[in-house]
C-alpha positions in Angstrom: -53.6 48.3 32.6 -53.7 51.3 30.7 -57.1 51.5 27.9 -56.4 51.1 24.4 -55.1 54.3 22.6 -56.5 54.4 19.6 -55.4 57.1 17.0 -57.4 58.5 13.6 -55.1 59.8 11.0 -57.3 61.8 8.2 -56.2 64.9 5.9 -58.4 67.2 7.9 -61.3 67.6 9.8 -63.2 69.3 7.1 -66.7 68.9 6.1 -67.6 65.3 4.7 -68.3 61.8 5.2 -65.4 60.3 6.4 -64.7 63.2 9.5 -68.3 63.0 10.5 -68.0 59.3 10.5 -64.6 59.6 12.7 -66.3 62.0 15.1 -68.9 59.8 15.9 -67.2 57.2 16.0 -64.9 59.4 19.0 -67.8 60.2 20.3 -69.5 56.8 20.8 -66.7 54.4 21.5 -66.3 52.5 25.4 -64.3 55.2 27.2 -63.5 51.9 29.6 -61.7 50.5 27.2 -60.9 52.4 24.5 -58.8 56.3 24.5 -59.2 57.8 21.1 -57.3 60.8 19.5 -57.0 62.2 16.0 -54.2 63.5 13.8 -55.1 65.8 11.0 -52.3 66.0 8.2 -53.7 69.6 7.1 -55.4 71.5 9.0 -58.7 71.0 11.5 -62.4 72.2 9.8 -66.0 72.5 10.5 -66.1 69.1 11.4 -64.0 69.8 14.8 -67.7 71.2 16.3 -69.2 67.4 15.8 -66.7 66.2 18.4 -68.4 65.7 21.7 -65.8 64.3 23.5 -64.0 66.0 26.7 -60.3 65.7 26.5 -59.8 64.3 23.5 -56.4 65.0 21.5 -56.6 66.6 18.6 -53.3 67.1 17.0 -52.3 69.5 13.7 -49.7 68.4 11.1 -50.4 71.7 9.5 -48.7 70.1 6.2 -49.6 72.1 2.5 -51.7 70.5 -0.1 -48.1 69.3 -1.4 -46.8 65.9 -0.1 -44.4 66.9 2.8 -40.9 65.0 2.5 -40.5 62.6 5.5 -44.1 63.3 6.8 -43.8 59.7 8.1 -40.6 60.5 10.2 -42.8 63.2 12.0 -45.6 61.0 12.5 -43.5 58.3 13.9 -42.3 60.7 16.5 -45.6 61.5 17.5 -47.1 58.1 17.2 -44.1 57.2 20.1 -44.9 60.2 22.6 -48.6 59.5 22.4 -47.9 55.4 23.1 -50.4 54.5 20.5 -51.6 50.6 20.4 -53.6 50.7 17.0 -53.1 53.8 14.5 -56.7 54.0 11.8 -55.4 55.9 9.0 -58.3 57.1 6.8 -58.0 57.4 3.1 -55.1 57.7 0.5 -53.7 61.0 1.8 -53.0 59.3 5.1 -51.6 56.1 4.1 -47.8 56.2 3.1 -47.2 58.1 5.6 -49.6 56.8 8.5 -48.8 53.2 7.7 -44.7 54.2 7.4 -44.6 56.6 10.4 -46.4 53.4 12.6 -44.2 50.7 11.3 -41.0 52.7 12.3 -42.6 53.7 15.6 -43.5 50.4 16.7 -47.4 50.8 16.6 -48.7 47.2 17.5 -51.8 47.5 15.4 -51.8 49.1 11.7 -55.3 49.6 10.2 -56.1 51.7 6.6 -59.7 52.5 5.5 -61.3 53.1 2.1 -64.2 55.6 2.7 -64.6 56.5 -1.1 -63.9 57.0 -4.7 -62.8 60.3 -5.7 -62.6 61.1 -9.6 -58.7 61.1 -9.3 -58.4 58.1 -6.9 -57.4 53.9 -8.1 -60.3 53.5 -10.0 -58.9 55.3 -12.8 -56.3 52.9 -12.0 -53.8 54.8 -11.9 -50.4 52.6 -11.4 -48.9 54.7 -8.8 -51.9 54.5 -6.0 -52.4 50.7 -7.1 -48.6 49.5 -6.6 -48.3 51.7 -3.3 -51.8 50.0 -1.9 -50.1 46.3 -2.9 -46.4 47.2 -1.6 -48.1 48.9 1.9 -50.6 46.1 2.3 -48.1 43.4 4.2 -47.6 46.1 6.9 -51.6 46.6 7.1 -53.1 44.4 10.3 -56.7 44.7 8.7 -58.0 47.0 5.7 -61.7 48.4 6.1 -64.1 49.8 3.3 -67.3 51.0 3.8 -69.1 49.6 1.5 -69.2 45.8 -0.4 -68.6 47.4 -3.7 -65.3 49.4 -2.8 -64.4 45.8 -1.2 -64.7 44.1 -4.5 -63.1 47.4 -6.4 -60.0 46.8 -4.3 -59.4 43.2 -4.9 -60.3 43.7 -8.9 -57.8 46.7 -8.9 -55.3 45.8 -6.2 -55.4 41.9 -6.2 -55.4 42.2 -2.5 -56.2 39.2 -0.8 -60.1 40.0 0.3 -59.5 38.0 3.5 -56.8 41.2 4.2 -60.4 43.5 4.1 -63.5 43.8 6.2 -66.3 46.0 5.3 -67.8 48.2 8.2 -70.7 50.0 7.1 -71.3 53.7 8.3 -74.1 54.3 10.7 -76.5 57.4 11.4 -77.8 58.8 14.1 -81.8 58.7 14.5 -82.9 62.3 16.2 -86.0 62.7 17.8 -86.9 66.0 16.6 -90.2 68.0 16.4 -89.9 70.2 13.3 -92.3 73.4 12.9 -92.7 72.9 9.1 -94.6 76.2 8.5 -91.6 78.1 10.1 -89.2 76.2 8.6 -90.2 76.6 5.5 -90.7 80.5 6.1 -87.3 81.0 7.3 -86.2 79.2 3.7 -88.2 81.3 1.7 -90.5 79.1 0.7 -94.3 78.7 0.2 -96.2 76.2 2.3 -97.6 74.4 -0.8 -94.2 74.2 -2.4 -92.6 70.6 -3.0 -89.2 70.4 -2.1 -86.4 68.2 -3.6 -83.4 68.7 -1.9 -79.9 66.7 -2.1 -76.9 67.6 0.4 -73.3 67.6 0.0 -70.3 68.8 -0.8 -70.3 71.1 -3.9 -67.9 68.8 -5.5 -67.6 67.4 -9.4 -67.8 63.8 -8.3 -71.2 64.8 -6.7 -72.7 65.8 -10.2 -74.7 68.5 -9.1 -75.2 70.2 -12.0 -77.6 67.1 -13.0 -79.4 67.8 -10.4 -79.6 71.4 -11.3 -80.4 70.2 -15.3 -83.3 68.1 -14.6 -85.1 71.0 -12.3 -86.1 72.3 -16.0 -87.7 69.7 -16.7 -89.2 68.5 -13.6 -90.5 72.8 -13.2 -92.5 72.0 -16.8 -94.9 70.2 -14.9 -94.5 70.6 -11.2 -93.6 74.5 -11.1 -94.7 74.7 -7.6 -91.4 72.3 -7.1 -87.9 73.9 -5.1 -84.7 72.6 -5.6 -82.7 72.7 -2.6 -78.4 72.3 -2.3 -77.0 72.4 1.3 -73.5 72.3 1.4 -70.2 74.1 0.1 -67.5 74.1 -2.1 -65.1 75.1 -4.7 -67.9 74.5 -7.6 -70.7 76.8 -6.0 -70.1 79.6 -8.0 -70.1 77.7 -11.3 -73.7 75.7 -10.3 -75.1 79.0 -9.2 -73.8 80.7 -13.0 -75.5 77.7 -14.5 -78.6 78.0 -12.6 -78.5 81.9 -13.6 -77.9 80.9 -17.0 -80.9 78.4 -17.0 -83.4 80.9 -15.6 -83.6 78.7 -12.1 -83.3 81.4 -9.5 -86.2 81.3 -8.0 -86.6 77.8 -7.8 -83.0 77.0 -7.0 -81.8 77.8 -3.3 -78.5 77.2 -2.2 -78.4 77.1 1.4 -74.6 76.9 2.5 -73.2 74.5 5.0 -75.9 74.3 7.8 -76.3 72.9 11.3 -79.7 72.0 10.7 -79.6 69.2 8.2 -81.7 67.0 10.3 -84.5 69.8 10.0 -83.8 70.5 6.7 -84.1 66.8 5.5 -87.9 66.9 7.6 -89.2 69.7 5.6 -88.4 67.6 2.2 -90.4 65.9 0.6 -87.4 63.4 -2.2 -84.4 63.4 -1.7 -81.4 63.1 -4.6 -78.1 62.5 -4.3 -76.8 62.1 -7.8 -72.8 61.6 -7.9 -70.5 60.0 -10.3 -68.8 57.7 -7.7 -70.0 57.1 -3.6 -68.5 54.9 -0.8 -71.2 54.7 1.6 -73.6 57.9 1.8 -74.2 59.3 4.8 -76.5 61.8 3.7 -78.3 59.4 1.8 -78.4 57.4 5.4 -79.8 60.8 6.9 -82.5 60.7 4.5 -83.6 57.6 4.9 -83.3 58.0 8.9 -86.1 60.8 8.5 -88.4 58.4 6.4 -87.7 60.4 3.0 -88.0 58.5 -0.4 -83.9 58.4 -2.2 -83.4 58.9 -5.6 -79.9 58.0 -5.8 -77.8 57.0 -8.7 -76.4 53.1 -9.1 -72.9 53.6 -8.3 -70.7 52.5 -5.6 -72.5 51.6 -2.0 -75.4 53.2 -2.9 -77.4 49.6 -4.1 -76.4 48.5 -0.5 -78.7 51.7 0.7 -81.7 51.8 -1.8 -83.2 49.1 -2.7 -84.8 50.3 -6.4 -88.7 50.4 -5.9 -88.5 49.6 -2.4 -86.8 52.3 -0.3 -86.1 54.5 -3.0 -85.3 54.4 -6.9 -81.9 53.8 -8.3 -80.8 55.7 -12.0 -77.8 56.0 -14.0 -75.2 59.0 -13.8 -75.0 61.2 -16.3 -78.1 62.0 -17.9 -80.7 64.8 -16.3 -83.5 63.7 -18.5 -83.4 60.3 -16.4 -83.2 62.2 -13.1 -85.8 64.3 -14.2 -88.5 61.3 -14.8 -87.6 59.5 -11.4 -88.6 62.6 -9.8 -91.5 63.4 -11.9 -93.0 59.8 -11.4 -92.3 60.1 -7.5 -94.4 63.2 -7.4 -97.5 61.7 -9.4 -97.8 59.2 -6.5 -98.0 60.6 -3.1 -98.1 57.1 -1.6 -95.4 55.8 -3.3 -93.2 58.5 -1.7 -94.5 57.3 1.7 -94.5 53.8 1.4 -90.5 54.4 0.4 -89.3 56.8 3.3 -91.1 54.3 5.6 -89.2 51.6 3.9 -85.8 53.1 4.2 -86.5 54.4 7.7 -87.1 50.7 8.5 -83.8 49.2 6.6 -81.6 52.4 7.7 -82.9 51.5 11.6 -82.6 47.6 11.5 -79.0 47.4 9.8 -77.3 51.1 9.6 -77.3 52.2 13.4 -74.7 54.0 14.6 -74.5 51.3 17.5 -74.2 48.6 15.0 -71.0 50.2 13.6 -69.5 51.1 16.7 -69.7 47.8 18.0 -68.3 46.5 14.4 -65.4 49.0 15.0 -64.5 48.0 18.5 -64.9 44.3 18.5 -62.1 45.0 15.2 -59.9 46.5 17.2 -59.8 44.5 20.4 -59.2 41.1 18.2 -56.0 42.9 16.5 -54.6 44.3 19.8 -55.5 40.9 21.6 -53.2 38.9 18.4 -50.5 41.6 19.5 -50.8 42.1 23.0 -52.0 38.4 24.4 -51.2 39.6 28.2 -54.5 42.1 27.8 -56.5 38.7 28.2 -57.4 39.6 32.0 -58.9 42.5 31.1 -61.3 41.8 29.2 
């Protein structure tokens, strides 16, 4: 009997939380049982180099930004050549035409997954994501979120049955890593008795960076020994790096790019921030707490699941620097609070956010909707 052939449908394989979260999931998942691939509707990315598995399929749509007509009809024919038993498709690019394409093909298994909340996506409810979520949903086996809060969004928006959705939550890795801090810091261009608050992520609106960047004014008034670190990309770095021109920042603003090193990076700071408008479930805000660092994070979607306010971490409204700026400022009065909060999210990131935990969460998923489908597998497992 042939192993499961499982198939990820995503827009790309660009930088961000859902194509790290598919590559490890590849990477992690029972090769006994299970044979992933993954079909990218536009393109590969940076994320391609986090795939550690030999011989897996990786297969280019190589569609433009604009929605392809009958996308689905080439999907369908490659869903058939490939023989795929359950087909993941990832986020709203993928799903009229993932969820269409396997229907006509005669993929056994149909799953869709909510990662996040984009500033244009249904919760600015707009009527033509809402009505295509409801009129795809009775050819859906199962529907994963990531977080409890974009489980509840659904239902309020779509009025999808919540028995129709299960909530995985991502998982991080924990490294074992010795970092020089001295050298570290050195090859940043920083001063050993600087304090660094760094957040990482996309350079993205809907990560509200240029908070972040506001509330370094007013946090440098009384900690000027304080650098603000951004790692990451994208098509807003050049208007954060104008404003942080504008606001005299330079020196104490560093924008370091899209790295390899994040793990390092993350055990050379001493807070980390993470201040969007709208969040599934963060991995970066995982990551942080995996190293033992203290989150200031703001209270929007799964990020409540993560921080628990004045336990792991403290938990703000979006919007307004002046807040941000006093979390941070009262975090760096109180040396022990800092610790006694990255030891508290280490703990809760390592007890209930493994990346075993949502492996397993995946894989017992899929072998209960194959096994409906496909009772004569029974023997084998």
């Amino acid at each position: 009997m042939h192993n499961i052939r499982v198939m990820h449908l995503l827009h790309s394989l660009e930088t961000g939380g859902l194509e790290k979260g598919t590559a490890t999931l590849v990477n992690n998942m029972n090769p006994e049982i299970f044979e992933s691939s993954i079909c990218c509707l536009s393109g590969l990315g940076a994320s391609l180099n986090l795939i550690k598995k030999e011989g897996l399929k990786i297969f280019d749509m190589k569609t433009t930004d604009a929605h392809e007509l009958f996308l689905f009809l080439k999907l369908a024919r490659l869903f058939r050549e490939q023989r795929v038993d359950i087909l993941h498709a990832k986020g709203w690019p993928a799903l009229f035409d993932g969820v269409l394409g396997a229907r006509i093909a005669g993929v056994p298994v149909v799953i869709y997954s909510e990662h996040g909340k984009n500033t244009d996506d249904f919760f600015e409810i707009k009527k033509r994501r809402v009505w295509t979520r409801r009129l795809l949903a009775p050819f859906m086996d199962k529907i994963v979120t990531v977080s409890e809060e974009l489980k509840r969004g659904l239902v309020e928006i779509t009025g999808l049955n919540e028995k129709r959705i299960v909530c995985i939550h991502n998982g991080v890795e924990f490294f074992d890593i010795c970092v020089e801090s001295a050298k570290k810091r050195k090859e940043l261009g920083v001063e050993q008795g600087d304090i660094l608050v760094g957040t990482v992520g996309r350079l993205d609106p809907v990560k509200n960076f240029d908070i972040f960047i506001r509330s370094a004014e007013m946090v440098l008034k009384e900690f000027p020994q304080v650098k603000f670190l951004l790692v990451g990309d994208g098509p807003i770095r050049k208007d954060l790096e104008l404003l942080v021109s504008e606001l005299g920042l330079s020196r104490h603003v560093i924008f370091l790019g899209e790295r390899n090193d994040v793990a390092e990076l993350l055990n050379v700071m001493d807070i980390f921030v993470l201040p969007s408008k709208s969040e599934g479930l963060s991995n970066t805000i995982l990551e942080a707490m995996s190293v033992g660092l203290p989150v200031i994070a703001t209270n929007v979607g799964g990020n409540p699941e993560l921080v628990i306010d004045g336990e792991t971490g403290v938990l703000i409204q979006p919007w307004d620097a002046s807040v941000l700026a006093a979390a941070i400022i009262n975090l760096l009065r109180d040396n022990e609070k800092r610790k006694k909060m990255g030891d508290a999210g280490f703990i809760k990131a390592k007890g209930e956010f493994s990346i075993e935990k949502m492996v397993k969460s995946y894989e017992e998923l899929y072998l209960s909707l194959y096994k409906k489908k496909k009772c004569g597998l029974r023997g084998k497992f």
